[in-house]
C-alpha positions as CSV (number, residue, x, y, z in Angstrom):
1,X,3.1,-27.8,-15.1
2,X,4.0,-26.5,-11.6
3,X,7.4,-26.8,-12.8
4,X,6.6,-24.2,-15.7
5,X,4.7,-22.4,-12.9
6,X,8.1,-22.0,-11.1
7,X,10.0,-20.8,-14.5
8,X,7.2,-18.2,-14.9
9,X,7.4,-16.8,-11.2
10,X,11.1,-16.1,-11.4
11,X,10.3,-13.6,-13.7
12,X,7.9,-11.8,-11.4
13,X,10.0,-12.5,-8.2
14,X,11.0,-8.8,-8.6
15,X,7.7,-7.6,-8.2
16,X,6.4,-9.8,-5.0
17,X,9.5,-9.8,-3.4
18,X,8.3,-7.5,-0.8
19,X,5.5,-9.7,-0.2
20,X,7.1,-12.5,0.8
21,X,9.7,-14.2,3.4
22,X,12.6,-14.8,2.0
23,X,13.7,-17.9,3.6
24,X,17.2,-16.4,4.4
25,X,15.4,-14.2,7.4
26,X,15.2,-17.5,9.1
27,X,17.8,-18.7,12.1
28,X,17.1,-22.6,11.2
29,X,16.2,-23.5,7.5
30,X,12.3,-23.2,7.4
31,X,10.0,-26.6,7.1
32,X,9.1,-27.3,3.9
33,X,5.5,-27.0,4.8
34,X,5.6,-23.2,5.3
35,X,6.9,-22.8,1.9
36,X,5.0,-21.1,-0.9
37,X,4.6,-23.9,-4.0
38,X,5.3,-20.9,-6.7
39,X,8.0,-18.5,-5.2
40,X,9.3,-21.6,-3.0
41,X,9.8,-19.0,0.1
42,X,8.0,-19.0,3.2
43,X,4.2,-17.6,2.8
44,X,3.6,-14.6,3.7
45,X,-0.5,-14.8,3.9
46,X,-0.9,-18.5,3.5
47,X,-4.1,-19.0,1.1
48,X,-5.5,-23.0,-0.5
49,X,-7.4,-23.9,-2.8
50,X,-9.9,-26.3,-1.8
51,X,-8.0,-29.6,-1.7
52,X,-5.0,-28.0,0.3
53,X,-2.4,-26.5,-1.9
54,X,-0.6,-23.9,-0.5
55,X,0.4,-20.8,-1.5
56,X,1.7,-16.3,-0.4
57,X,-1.5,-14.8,-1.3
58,X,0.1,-12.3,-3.4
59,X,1.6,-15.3,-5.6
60,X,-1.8,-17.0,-6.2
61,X,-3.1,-14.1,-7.0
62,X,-0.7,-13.6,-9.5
63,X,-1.4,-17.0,-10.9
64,X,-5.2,-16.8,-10.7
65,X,-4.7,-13.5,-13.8
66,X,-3.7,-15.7,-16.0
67,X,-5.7,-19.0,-15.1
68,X,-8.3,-19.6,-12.6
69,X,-7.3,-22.6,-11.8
70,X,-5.0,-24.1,-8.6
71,X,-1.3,-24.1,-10.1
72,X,-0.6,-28.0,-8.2
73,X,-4.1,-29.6,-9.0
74,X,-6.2,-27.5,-11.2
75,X,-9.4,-27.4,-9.6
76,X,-11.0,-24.2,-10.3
77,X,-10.1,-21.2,-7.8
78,X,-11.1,-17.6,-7.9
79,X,-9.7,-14.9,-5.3
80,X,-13.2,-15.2,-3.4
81,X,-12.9,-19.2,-2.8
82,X,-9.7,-19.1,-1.6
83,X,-9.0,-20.3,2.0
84,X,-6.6,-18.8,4.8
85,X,-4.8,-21.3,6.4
86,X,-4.4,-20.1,10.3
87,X,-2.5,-23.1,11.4
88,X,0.2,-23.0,8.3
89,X,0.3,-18.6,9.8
90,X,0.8,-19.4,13.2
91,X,3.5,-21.7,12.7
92,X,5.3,-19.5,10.5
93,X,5.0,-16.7,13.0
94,X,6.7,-18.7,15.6
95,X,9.8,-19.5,13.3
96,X,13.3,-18.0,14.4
97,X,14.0,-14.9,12.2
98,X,16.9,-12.2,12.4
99,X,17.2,-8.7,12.1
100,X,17.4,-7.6,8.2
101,X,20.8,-5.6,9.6
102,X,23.4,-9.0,9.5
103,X,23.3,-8.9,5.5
104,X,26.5,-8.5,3.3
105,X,26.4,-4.4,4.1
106,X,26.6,-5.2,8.2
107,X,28.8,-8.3,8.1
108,X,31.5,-5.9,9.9
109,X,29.3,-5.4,12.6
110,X,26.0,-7.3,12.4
111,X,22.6,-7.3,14.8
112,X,23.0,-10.1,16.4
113,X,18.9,-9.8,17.6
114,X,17.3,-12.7,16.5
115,X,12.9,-13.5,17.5
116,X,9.6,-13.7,16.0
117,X,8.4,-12.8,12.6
118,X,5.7,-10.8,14.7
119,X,8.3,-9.0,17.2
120,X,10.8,-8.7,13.7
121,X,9.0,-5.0,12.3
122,X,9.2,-3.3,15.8
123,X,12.8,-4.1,16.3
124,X,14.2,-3.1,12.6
125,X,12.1,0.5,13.4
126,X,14.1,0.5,16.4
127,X,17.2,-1.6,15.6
128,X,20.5,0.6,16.5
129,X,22.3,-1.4,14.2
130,X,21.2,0.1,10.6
131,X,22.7,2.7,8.6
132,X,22.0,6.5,9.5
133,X,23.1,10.1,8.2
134,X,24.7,12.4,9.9
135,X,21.5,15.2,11.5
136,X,24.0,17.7,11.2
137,X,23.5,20.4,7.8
138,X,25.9,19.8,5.2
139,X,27.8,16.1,7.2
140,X,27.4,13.4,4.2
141,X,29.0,11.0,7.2
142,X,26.6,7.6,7.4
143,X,27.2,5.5,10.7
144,X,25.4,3.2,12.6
145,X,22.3,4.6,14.5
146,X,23.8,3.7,18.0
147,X,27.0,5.4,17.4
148,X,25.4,8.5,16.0
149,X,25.8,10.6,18.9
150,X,29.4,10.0,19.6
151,X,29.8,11.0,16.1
152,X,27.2,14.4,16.6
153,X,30.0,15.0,19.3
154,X,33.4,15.1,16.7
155,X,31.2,16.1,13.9
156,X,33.0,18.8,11.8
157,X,29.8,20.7,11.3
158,X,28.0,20.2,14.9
159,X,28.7,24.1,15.0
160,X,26.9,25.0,12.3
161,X,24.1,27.6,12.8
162,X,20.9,26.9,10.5
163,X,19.8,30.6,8.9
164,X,17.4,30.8,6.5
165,X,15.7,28.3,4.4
166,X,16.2,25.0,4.8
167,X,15.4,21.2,5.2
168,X,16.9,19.2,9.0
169,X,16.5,16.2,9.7
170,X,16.4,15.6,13.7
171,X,18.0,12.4,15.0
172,X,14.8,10.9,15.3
173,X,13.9,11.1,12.0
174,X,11.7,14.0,12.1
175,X,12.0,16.4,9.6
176,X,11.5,20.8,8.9
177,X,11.3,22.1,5.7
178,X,11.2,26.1,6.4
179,X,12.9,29.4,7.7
180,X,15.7,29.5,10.5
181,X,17.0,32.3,12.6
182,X,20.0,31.7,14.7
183,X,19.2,28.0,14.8
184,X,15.4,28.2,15.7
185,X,12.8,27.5,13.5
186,X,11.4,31.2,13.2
187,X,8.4,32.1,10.2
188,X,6.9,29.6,7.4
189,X,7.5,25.9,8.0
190,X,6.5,22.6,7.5
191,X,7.2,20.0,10.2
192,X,6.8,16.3,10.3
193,X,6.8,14.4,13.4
194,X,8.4,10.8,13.4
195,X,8.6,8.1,16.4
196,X,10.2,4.9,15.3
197,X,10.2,5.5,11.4
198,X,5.9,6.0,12.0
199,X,4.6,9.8,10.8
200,X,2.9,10.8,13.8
201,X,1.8,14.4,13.2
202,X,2.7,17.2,10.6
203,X,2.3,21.4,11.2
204,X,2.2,23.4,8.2
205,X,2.4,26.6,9.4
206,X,4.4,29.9,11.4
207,X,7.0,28.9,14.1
208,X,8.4,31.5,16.3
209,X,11.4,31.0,18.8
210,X,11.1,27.6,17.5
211,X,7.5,26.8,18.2
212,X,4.4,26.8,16.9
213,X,2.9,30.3,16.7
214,X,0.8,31.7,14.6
215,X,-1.5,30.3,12.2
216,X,-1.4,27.3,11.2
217,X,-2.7,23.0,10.3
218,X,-2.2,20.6,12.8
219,X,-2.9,17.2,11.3
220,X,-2.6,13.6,13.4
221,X,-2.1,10.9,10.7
222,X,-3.1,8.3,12.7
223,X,-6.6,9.8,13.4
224,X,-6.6,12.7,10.8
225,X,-7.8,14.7,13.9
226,X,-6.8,18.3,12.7
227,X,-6.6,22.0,13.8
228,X,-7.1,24.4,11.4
229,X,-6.6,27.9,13.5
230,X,-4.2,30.2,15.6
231,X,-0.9,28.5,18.3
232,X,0.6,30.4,20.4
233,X,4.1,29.1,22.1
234,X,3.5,25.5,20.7
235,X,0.4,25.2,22.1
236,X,-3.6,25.3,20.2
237,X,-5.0,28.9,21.1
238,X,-8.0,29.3,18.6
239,X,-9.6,27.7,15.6
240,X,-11.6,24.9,14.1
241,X,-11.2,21.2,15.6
242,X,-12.1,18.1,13.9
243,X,-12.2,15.0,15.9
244,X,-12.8,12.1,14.1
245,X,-12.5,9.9,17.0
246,X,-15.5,11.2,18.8
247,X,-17.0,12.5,16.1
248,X,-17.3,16.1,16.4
249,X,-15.9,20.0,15.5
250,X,-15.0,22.4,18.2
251,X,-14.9,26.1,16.7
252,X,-13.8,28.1,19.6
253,X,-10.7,28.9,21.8
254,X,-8.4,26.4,24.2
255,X,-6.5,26.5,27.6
256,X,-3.3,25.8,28.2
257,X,-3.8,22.2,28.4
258,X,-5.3,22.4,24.8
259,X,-8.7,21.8,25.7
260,X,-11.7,23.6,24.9
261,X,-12.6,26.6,26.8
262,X,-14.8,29.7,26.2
263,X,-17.6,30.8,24.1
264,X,-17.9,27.9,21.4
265,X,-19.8,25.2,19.0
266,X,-19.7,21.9,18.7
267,X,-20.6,20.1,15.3
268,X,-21.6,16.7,16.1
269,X,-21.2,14.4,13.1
270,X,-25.0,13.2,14.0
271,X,-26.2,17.1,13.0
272,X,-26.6,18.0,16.7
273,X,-25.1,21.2,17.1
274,X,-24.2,22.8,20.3
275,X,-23.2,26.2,21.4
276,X,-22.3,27.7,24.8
277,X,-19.6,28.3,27.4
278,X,-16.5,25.7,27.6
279,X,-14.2,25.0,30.9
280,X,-11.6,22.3,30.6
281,X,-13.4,20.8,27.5
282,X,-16.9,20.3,29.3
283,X,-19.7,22.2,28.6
284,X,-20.9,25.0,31.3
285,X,-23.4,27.6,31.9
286,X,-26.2,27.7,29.7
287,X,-26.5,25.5,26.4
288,X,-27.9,25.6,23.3
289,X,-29.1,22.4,20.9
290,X,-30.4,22.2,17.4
291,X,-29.5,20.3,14.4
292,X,-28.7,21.3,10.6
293,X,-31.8,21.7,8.3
């Protein structure tokens, strides 16, 4: 039957291949132990049934749709009964792997990095070996990411000046969608903020001599901390805060080091409110404390 089992999950192989670790990632072949007993690549998220068998967790949970059952033994399994196996994971995360950037497209001038399967994702975000596009408007030219600049330097459009609307990429990946003047980001905009291939923040808003100004929505996507209010030369002047870190809103103004300041109210998420005078984001003078009815 496992056999069957194996015919069945070539057909899906398309659908879970992101799920699991192709054995080719690997410096030295990988033990057999490691390796998932339906896709037959290394698991990715080792789970067993109760009498051992192994298995990627998005494999048996493929299986377990169509019979509840262990695919090896067939003693009766369900997503909830299923075990991790932290010893099988650990081993597996101290195999040899190499950077994704030595395949077929790099074999000219392939990464020679090779580590851990937990060190691997932080060196492909960062990897100077892959494929990028030229950052300069209208340059179709894809090089690798460490010889970008010397290309930015030769580039037949590096003199291009960006007016009016339009979408840039910036070399490190961040990205505006919005008016130009002269080169400067200058009215209605959306900008993105990227540091190494993660979305750090986005303003949606009005630039001016290329900085925030005006109003505008700052968001943090790690946090989803957000301003909803006025900037003035790139930095938070006035509006509403919401901190969903420590758990409050700050309606008032802010100094130049984007911290509260001024007459202003604090929303805590508890229904405390508090209103009063603000100097480098503590509260001064004279407060006041009630909560929402």
């Amino acid at each position: 039957m496992l056999i069957n089992g194996h015919n069945i999950f070539k057909s899906y192989r398309v659908l879970i291949q992101m799920s699991v670790y192709s054995s080719s990632l690997y410096v030295d072949r990988p033990p057999e132990d490691v390796l998932c007993s339906l896709c037959l690549d290394v698991m990715k998220n080792p789970k067993q049934c109760i009498n051992g068998h192994l298995f990627c967790e998005e494999c048996i949970n493929l299986a377990l749709e169509k019979a509840k059952t262990c695919p090896v033994c067939k003693c009766d399994v369900t997503k909830e009964n299923l075990g991790s196996n932290l010893f099988v994971r650990n081993v597996i995360n101290k195999l040899e792997v190499k950077c994704e950037f030595i395949s077929k497209e790099y074999e000219m001038d392939p990464c020679t990095w090779t580590g851990s399967l937990h060190a691997r994702e932080n060196h492909i975000a960062n990897c100077e070996y892959q494929s990028v596009k030229c950052t300069n408007f209208g340059c179709d030219v894809i090089v690798q990411k460490r010889k970008l600049l010397s290309h930015l330097e030769i580039c037949s459009m590096k003199d291009f000046v960006k007016q009016g609307k339009m979408f840039y990429t910036y070399p490190n990946g961040s990205t505006y969608d919005g008016n130009w003047i002269d080169d400067k980001r200058h009215g209605e905009g959306i900008y993105i903020h990227m540091d190494n291939g993660e979305q750090i923040y986005t303003y949606k808003g009005n630039f001016e001599n290329d900085v925030f100004h005006g109003q505008g929505t700052w968001t943090d996507h790690k946090t989803n901390n957000s301003l909803i209010g006025e900037f003035k030369n790139g930095l938070r002047y006035k509006g509403k805060y919401t901190n969903n870190v420590d758990l409050h809103t700050f309606t008032g103004y802010f100094d130049e080091n984007e911290l509260y300041t001024g007459e202003g109210r604090l929303d805590i998420f508890d229904g405390r409110i508090i209103t009063g005078i603000f100097t480098k984001g503590h509260f001064q003078g004279k407060k006041c404390y009630q909560h929402r009815s």
